[in-house]
C-alpha positions in Angstrom: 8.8 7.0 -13.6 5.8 8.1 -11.3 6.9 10.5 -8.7 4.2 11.7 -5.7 5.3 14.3 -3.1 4.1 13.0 0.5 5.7 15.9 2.6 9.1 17.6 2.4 11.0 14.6 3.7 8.6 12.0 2.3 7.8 10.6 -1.4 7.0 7.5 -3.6 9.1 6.4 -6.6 7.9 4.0 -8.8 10.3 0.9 -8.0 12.5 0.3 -10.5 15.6 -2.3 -11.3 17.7 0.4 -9.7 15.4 0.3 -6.2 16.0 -4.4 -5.9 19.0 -4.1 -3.9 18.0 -1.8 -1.4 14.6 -3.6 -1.3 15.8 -7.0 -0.4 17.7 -5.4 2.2 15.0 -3.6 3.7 12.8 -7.1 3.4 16.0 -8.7 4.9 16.4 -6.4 8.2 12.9 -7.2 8.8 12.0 -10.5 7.3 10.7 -11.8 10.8 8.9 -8.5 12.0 6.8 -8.5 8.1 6.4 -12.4 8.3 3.8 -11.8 11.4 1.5 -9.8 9.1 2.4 -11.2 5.2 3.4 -14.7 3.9 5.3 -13.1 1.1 8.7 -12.7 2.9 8.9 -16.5 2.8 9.4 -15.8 -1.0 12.1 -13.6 -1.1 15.5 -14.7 -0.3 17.8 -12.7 -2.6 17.9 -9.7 -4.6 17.0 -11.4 -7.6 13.4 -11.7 -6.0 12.9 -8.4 -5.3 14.2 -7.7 -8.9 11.2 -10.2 -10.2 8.6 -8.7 -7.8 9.8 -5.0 -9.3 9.4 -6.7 -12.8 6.0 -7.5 -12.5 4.7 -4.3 -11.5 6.3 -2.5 -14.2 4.8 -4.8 -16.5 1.4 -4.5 -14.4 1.8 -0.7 -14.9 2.3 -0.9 -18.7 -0.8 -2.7 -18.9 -2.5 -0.3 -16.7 -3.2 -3.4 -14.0 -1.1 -2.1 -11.2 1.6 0.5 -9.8 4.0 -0.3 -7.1 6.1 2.5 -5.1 8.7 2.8 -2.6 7.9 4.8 0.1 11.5 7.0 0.9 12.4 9.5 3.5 15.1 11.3 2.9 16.2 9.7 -0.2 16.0 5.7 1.7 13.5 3.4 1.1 11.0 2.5 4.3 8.0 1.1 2.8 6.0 -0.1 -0.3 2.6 0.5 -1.4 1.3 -1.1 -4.1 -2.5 -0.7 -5.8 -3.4 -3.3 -7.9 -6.5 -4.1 -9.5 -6.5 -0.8 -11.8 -7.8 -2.9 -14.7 -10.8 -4.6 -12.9 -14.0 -4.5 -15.0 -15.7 -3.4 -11.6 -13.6 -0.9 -11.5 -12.5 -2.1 -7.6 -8.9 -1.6 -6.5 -6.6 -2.8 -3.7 -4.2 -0.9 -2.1 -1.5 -2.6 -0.1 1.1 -1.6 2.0 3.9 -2.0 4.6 6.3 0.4 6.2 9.5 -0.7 8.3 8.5 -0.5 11.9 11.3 2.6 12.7 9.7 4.9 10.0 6.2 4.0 12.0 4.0 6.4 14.0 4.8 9.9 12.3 1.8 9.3 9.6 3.7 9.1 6.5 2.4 5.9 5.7 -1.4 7.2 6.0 -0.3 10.4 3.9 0.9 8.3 1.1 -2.0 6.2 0.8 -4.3 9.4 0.8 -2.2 10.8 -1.9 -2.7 6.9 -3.8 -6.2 6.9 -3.0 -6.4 10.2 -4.9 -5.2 9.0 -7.6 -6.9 5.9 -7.2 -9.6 7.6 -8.2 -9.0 10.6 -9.6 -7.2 9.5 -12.6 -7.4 5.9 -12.5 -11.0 6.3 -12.3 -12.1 3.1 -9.7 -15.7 3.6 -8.4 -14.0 1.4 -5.3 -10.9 1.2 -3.4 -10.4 -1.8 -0.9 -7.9 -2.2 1.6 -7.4 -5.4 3.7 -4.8 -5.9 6.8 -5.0 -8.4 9.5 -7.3 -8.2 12.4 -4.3 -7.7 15.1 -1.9 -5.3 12.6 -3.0 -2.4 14.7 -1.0 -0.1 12.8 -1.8 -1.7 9.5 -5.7 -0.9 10.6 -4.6 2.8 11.5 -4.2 3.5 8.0 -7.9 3.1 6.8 -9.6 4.3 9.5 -7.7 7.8 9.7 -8.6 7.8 6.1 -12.1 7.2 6.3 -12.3 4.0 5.3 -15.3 2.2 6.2 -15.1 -1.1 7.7 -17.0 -4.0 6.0 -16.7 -6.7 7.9 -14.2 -9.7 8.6 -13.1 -12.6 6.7 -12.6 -15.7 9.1 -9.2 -17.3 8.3 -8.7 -15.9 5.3 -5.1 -15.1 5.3 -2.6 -18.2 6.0 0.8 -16.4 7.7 3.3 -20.1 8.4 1.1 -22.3 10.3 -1.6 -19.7 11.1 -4.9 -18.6 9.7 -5.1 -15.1 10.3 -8.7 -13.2 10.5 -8.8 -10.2 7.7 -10.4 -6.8 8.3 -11.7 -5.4 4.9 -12.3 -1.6 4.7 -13.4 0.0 1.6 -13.6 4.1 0.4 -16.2 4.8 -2.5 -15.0 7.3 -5.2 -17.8 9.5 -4.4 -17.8 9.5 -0.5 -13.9 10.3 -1.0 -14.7 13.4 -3.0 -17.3 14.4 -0.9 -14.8 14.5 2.0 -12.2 16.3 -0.4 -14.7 18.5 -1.6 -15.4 19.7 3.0 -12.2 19.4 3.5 -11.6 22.1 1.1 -14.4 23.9 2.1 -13.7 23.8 6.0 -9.9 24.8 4.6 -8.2 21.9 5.6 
């Protein structure tokens, strides 16, 4: 099981069959709060679903497509972030990710998808790593930009959330302007 230290309260697990309880609950507590930004939570209305979406990323991961990871603080889930794409011939990657709104605000969520983004690239060799949100997911926008994401532009309508199209802000890091910015950061010493 993948294990990645975020801070010393903070860490992602690979989700496993052990973590589709807790995750349906977390889904459940805030099913209408996630619903403005995904349509997935529609999807998942027991356990058993959060058991089939924890199934498919561990097959994903075995074939080197995907890895999916709960975001915990002290020891209890908050969040998932999942990259996907791993396997593309373009080498072009997705990272994804939500955190419940209480854990929000302390950058835990932007630390983890720094330490993913390393990866992303460091050992899962992608040339490009894309990360799309909603145009009006403030937070969800935070991410990227504190990261260094650049923004590409926005797709029109591109995401249908109930009986809304929502506009989707695209951002995208290349493997070598994200080692550049490693490479000053350790330089300047941060």
């Amino acid at each position: 099981m993948a294990r990645f230290t975020v801070d010393e309260q903070t860490e992602l697990v690979q989700l496993s069959a052990e973590h589709a309880d807790e995750l349906f609950r977390l889904i459940e507590v805030h099913r209408e709060w996630l619903s403005q930004w995904f349509a997935w939570p529609a999807g998942v209305r027991s356990p058993l679903d959060s058991l089939t979406f924890i199934r498919r990323l561990d097959t994903q991961w075995k074939d080197d497509e995907a890895a999916g990871f709960g975001l915990f603080t002290d020891g209890k889930l908050m969040g998932v972030v999942e990259l996907s794409h791993l396997d593309s011939a373009d080498r072009c990657g997705r990272l994804g990710f939500w955190l419940a709104p209480a854990a929000g605000g302390r950058g835990r969520m932007t630390r983890a998808c720094e330490v993913l983004t390393g990866w992303a690239f460091e050992k899962a060799e992608l040339n490009r790593l894309e990360i799309r949100t909603t145009v009006d997911n403030a937070r969800g926008r935070a991410v990227p930009e504190r990261l260094g994401f650049k923004l590409e532009g926005i797709a029109r309508q591109a995401k249908r959330l109930g009986d809304r199209y929502a506009d989707v802000a695209i951002y995208a890091m290349l493997a070598s302007q994200w080692l550049e910015m490693s490479r000053l950061a350790r330089h300047i010493g941060y």
